[in-house]
C-alpha positions as CSV (number, residue, x, y, z in Angstrom):
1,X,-2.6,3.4,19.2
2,X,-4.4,5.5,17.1
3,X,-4.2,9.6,18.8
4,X,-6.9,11.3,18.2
5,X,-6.0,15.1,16.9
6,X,-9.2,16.2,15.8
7,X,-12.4,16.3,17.8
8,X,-15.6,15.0,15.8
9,X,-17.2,18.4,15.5
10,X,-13.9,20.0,13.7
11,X,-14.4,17.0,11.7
12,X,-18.4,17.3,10.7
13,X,-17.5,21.3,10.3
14,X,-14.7,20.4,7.5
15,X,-16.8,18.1,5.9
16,X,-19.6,20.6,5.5
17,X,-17.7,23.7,5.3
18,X,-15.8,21.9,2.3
19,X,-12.6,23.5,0.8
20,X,-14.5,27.0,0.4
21,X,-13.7,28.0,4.2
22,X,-9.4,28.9,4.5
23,X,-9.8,28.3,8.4
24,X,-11.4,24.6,8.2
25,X,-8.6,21.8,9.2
26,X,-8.2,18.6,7.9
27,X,-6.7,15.8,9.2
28,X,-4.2,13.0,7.5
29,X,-3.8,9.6,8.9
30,X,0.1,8.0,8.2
31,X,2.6,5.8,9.1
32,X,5.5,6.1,11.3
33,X,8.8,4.1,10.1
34,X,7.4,4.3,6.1
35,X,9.7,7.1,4.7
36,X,8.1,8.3,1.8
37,X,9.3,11.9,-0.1
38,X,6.1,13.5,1.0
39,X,7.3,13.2,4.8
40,X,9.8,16.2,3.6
41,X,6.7,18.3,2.3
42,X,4.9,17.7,5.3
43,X,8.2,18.9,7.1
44,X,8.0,21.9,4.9
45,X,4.5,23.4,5.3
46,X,4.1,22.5,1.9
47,X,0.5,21.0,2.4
48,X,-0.9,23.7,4.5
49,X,0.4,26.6,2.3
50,X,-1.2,24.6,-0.7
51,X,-4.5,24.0,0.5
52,X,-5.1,26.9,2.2
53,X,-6.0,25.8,5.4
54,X,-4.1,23.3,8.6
55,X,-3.2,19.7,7.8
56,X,-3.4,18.1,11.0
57,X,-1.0,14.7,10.6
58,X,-1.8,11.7,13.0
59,X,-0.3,8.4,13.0
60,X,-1.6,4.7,12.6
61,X,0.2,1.3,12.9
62,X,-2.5,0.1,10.8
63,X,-4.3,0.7,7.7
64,X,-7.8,-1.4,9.6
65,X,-7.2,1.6,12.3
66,X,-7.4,3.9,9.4
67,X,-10.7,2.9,7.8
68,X,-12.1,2.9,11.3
69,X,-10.8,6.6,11.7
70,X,-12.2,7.8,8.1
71,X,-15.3,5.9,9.3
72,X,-15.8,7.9,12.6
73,X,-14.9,11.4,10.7
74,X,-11.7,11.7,12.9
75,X,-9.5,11.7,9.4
76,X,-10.5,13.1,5.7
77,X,-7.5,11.8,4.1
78,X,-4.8,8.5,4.5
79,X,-1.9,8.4,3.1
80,X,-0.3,4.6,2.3
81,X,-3.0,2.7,3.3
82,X,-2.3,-0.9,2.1
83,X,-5.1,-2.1,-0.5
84,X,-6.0,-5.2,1.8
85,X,-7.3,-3.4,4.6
86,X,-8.8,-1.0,1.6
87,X,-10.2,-3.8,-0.4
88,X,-12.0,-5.4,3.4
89,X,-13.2,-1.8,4.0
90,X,-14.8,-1.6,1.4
91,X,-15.9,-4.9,0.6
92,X,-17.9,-4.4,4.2
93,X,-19.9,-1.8,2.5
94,X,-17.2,1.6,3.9
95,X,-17.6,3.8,0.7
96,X,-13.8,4.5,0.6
97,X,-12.4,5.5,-2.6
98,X,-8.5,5.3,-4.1
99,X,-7.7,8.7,-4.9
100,X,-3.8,8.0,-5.9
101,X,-0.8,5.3,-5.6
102,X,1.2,6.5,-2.9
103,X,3.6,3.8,-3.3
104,X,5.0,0.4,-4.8
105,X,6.9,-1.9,-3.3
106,X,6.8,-5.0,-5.6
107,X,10.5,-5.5,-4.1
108,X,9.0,-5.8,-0.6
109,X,6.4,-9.2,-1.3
110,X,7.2,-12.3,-3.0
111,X,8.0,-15.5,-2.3
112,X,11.7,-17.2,-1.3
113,X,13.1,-20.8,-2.4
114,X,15.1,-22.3,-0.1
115,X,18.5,-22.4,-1.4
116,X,19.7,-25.6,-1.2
117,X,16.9,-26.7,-3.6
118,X,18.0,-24.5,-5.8
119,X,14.6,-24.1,-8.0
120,X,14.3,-20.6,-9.3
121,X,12.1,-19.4,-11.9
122,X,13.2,-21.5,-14.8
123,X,12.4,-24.7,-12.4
124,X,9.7,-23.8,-10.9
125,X,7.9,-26.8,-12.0
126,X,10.1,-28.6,-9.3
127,X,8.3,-26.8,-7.1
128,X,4.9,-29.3,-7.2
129,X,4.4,-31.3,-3.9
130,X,6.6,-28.6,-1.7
131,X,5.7,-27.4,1.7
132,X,5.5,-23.5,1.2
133,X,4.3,-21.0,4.7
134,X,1.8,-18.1,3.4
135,X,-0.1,-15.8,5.8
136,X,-3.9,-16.3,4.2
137,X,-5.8,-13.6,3.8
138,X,-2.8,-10.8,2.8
139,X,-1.6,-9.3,-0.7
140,X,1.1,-12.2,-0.4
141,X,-1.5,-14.5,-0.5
142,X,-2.8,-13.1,-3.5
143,X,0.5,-13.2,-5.1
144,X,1.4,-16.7,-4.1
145,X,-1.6,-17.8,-6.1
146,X,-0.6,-15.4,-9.2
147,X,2.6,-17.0,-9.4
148,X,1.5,-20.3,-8.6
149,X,-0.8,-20.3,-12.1
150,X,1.4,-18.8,-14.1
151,X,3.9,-21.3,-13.5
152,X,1.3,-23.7,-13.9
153,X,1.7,-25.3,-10.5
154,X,-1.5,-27.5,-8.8
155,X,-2.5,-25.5,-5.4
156,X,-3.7,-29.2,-4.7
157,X,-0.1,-30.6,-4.9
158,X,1.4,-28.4,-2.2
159,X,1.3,-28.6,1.4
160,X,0.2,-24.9,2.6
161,X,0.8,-23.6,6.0
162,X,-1.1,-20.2,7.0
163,X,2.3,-18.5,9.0
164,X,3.2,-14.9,9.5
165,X,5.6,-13.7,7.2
166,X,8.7,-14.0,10.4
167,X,7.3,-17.5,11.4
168,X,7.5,-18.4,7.9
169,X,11.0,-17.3,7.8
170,X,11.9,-18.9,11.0
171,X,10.8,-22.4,9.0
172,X,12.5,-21.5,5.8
173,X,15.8,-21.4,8.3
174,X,15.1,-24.4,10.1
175,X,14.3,-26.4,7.0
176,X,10.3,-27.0,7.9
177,X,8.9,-25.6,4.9
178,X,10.6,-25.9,1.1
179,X,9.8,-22.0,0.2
180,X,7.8,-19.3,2.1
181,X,6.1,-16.2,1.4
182,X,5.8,-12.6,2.5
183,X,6.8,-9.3,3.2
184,X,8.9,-6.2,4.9
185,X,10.9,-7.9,7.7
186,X,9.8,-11.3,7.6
187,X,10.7,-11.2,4.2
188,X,14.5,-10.0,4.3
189,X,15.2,-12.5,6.6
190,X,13.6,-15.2,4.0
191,X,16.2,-14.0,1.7
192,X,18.8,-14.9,3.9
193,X,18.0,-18.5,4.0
194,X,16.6,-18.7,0.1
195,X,16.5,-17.4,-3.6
196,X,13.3,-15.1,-4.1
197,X,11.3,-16.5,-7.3
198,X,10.1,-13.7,-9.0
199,X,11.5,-10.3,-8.9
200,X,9.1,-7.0,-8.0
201,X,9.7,-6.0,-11.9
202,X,9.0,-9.7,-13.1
203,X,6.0,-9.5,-10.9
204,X,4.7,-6.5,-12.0
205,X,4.9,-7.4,-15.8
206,X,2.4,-10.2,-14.9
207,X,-0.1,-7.4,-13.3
208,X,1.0,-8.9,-9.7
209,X,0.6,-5.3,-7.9
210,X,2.4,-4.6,-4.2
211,X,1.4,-0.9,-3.5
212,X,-0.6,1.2,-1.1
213,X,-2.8,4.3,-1.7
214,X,-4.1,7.4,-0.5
215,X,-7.8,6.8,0.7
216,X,-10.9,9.2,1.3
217,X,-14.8,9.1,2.5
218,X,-16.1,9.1,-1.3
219,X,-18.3,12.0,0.4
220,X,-15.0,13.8,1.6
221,X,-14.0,13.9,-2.1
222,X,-17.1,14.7,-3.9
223,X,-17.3,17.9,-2.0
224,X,-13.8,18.6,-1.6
225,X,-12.0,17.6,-4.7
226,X,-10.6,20.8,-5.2
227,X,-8.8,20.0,-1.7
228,X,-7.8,16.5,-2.8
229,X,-6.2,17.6,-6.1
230,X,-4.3,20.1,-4.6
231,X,-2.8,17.5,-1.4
232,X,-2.1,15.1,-4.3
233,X,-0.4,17.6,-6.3
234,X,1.9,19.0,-3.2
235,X,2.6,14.7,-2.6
236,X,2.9,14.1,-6.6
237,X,5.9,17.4,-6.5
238,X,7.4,15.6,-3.5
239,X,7.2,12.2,-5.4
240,X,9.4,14.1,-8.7
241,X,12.1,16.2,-6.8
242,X,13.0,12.6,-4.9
243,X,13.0,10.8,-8.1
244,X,14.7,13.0,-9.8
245,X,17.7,13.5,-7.4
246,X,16.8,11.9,-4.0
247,X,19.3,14.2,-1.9
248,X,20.8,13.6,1.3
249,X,19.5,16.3,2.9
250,X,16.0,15.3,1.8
251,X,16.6,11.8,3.0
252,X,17.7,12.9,6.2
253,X,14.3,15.0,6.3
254,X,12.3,12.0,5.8
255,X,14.1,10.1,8.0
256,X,13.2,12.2,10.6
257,X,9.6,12.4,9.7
258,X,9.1,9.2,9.7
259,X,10.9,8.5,12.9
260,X,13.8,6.3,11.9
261,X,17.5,6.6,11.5
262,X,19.1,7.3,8.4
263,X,20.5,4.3,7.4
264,X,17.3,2.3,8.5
265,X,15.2,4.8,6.0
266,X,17.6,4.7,3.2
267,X,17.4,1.2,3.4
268,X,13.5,0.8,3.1
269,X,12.7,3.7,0.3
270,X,15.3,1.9,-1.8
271,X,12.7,-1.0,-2.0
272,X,10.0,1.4,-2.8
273,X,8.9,3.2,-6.2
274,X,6.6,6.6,-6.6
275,X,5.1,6.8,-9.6
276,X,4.1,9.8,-11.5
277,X,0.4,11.1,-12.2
278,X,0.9,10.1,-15.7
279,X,2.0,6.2,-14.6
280,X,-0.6,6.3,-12.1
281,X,-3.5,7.1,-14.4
282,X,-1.8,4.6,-17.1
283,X,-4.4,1.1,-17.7
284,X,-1.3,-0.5,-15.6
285,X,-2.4,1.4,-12.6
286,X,-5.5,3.8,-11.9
287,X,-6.9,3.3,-15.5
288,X,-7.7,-0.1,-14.9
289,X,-5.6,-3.2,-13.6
290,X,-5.8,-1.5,-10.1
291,X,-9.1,-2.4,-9.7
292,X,-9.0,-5.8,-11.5
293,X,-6.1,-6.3,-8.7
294,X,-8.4,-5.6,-5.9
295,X,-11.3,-7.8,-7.0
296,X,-8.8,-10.4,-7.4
297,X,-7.3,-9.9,-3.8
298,X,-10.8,-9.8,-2.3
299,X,-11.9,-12.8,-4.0
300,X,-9.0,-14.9,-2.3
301,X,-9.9,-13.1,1.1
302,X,-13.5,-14.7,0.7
303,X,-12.2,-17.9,0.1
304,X,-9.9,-17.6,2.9
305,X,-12.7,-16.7,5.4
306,X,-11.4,-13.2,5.9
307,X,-14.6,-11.4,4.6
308,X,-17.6,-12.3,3.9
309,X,-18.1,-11.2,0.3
310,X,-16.3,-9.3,-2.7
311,X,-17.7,-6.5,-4.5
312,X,-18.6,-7.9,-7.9
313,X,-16.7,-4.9,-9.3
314,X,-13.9,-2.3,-7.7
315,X,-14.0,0.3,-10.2
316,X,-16.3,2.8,-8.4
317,X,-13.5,2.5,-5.5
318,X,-11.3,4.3,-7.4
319,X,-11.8,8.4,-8.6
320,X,-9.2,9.3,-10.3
321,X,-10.7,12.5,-10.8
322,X,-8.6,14.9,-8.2
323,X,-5.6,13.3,-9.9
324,X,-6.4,14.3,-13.2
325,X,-6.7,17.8,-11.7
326,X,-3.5,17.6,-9.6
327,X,-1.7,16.8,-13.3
328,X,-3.2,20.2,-14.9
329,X,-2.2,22.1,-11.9
């Protein structure tokens, strides 16, 4: 359910007070159960004392809910929001734009064997003809296909079922399908029953990308950049002290930010990665295979049916100009 902190006229005066007035608020869409480092700044105060004015934080369950709520004006700002709810936004003609990488989590996609084959990336070949489970239309998608051709495997040869990523873990147990993808829980339990093909690192090294972003109204940022760079830089400081020496009492922080128990949150930021500003703006992210990754994902979601059309190019949904800012600050 998405709650609704902000009434629209607190969010027209933000947007046209910009980040001159120090009583305007802005408001932050999130996720619950995703512990991330800057949960502990929000904790802090760290946001509002940086920007100079109230971060209001409300919570989605998912990033479709968000784009609706930037759409309306409810929300300036989201942090996480997965790139294929991003990539359909915009792809409808919402004039979103990436301002930073909130997270990776190529550990947290891929695809699973099932073990008694035992095929693993040296075999893959022996993979031709299989029955694989792959929800259409998602990032996993995308990456099925990515690993598919760079093994050199004929999509025409395989027998592909459109399941969720727990249904296609369910088949991978019972035997019904010969290797499944997809992600978070569905996934974990994939590995239970299998051998996962290609590891987050391998995948990345092919330019297979698993990461979310933090998302703006292109408006929002054009007249508030100095507000963006600032937020960014508060999430990019949160993002080093974790890295750097991800405490227990900061974990315990997050944990409770995010609504989950300790063990359940140190389990699920051990499969994630926070890049810096400098990594972010790198060709490998911001600077360029980002948005080649995004045109590639929206180009599978028209041939799924998902959307009606891509973009012929992603590169004006990305502005990585805040974050060039947040790195001088």
């Amino acid at each position: 359910m998405i709650k609704k902190t902000t009434c629209g006229f607190v969010a027209a005066a933000v947007m046209a007070m910009g980040a001159q007035s120090a009583s305007a608020d802005i408001t932050v869409g999130y996720f619950l159960e995703w512990p991330m480092p800057m949960m502990a700044a929000k904790a802090s105060g760290a946001y509002d004392e940086a920007l100079g004015m109230k971060v209001n934080w409300v919570s989605f369950e998912t990033g479709t809910a968000m784009s609706a709520a930037m759409a309306s004006g409810d929300v300036q700002m989201s942090v996480s929001q997965g790139v294929p709810p991003f990539v359909v936004a915009t792809s409808g003609g919402q004039d979103l734009q990436i301002v930073d990488v909130a997270v990776s989590y190529s550990e947290n996609d891929g695809c699973v064997v099932r073990a008694d084959l035992e095929i693993d990336k040296d075999s893959a070949g022996e993979l031709a003809g299989k029955k694989v489970a792959v929800p259409l239309g998602t990032a996993a998608h995308y990456g099925f296909l990515r690993q598919m051709d760079h093994f050199g495997i004929d999509l025409a040869s395989l027998q592909i079922v459109d399941m969720a990523p727990p249904e296609g873990a369910a088949a991978l147990s019972q035997g019904a399908v010969d290797f499944a993808c997809g992600y978070g829980g569905g996934l974990s339990r994939m590995k239970e029953y299998g051998n996962v093909l290609l590891t987050g690192d391998e995948k990345e090294a092919l330019g297979i990308l698993v990461f979310d972003v933090t998302s703006a109204p292109a408006s929002f940022v054009a007249e508030n950049g100095d507000v963006v760079a600032k937020f960014l830089k508060v999430t990019a400081d949160a993002n080093a002290e974790w890295n750097a020496n991800p405490t227990e009492e900061m974990l315990a922080v997050i944990a409770e930010q995010s609504g989950m128990d300790l063990e359940a949150a140190r389990a699920s930021i051990a499969t994630m990665k926070f890049p810096s500003i400098e990594t972010q703006l790198s060709q490998a992210w911001l600077g360029g295979n980002a948005q080649a990754y995004m045109k590639g994902v929206a180009d599978v979601f028209v041939t799924a049916g998902s959307i009606d059309s891509a973009l012929d190019s992603y590169v004006d949904a990305v502005n990585t100009g805040p974050l060039t800012s947040a790195m001088g600050m």
